[in-house]
C-alpha positions as CSV (number, residue, x, y, z in Angstrom):
1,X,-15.5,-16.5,-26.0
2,X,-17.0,-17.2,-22.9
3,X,-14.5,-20.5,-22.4
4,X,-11.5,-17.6,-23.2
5,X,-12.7,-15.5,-20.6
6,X,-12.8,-18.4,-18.0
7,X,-9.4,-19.8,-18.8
8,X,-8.0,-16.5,-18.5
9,X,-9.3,-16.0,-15.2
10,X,-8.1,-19.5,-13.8
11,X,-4.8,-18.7,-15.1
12,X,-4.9,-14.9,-12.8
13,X,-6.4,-17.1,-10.0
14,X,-3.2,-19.5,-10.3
15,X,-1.1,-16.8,-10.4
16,X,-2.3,-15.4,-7.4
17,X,-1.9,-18.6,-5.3
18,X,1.5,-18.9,-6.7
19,X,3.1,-15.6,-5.4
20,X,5.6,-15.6,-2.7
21,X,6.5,-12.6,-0.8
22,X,10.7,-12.3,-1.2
23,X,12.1,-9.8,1.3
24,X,15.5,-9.6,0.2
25,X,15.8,-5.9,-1.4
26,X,19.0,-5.1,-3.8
27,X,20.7,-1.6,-2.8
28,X,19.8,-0.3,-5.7
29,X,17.4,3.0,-5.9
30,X,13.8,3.2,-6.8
31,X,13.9,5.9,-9.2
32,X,11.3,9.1,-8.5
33,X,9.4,8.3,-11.5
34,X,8.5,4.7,-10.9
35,X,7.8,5.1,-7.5
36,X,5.1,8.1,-8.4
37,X,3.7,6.2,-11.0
38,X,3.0,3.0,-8.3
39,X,1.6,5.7,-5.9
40,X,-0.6,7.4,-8.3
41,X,-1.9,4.1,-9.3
42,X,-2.2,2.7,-6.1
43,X,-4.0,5.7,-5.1
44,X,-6.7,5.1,-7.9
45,X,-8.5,1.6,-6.0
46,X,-11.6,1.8,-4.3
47,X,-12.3,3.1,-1.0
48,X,-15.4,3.4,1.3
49,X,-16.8,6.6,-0.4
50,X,-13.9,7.0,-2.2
51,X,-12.4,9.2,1.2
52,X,-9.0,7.7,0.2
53,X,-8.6,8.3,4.5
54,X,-4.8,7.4,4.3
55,X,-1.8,9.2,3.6
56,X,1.4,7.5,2.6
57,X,5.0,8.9,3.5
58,X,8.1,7.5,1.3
59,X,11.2,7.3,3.3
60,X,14.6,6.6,1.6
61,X,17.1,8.6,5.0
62,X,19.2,5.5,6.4
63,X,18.8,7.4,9.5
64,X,15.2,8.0,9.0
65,X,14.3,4.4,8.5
66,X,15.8,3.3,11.8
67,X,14.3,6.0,13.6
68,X,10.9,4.5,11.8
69,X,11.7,1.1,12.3
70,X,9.5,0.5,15.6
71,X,6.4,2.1,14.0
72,X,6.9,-1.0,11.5
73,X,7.4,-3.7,14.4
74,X,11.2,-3.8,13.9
75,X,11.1,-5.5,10.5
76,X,14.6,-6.4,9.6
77,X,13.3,-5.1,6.1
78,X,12.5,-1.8,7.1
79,X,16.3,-0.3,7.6
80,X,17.7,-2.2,4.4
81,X,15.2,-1.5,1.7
82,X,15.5,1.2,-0.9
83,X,12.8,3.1,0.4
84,X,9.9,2.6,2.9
85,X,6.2,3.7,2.4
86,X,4.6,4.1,6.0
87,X,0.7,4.4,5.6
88,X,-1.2,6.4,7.8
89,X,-4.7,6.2,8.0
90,X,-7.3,9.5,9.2
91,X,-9.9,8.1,11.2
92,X,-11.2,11.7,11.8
93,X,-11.7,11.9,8.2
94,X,-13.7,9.0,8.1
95,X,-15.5,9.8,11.3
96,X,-16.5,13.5,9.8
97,X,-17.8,11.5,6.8
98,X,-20.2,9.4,8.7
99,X,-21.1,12.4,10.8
100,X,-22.1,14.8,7.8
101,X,-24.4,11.4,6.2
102,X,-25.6,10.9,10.0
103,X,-24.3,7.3,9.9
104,X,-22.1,5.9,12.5
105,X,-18.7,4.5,11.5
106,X,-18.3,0.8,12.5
107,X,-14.7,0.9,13.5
């Protein structure tokens, strides 16, 4: 079992070093449904205190995406692909956090 286990996580490890980033998109929608079930499960990883301090906007407006462009450094990617998820983080969030356990936040 134990020699399973480890061959199976050598082969997740390989698979990792093997991905390539491909920034090419298809003009082809992202339907609602897929893209909600990504966020949700995105939305389910760890975070410190589990303050999930971001919020994430989904963008799909042609016009939209080039206004947003500069906010994403001008990636080329930004204007063509189907949709765009811009991340925003809360630092007041966090900061209230630390305040109400009397720690101070180390950003």
């Amino acid at each position: 079992m134990f020699l399973f286990i480890y061959l199976q996580k050598k082969e997740r490890m390989e698979s990792l070093k093997q991905r390539r980033t491909i920034r090419k998109y298809q003009q082809k929608d992202i339907s609602s449904d897929l893209l909600n079930d990504l966020l949700e499960t995105s939305f389910r990883a760890s975070t410190v205190g589990n303050m999930q301090v971001y919020s994430v906007i989904v963008t799909r407006d042609a016009d939209r995406k080039a206004r947003l462009a500069p906010a994403h450094f001008n990636q080329p990617m930004v204007k063509t692909a189907p949709a765009v998820l811009t991340f925003c983080i809360d630092l007041r969030r966090f900061s209230k956090w630390c305040e109400q356990r009397k720690r101070r936040a180390g950003i």
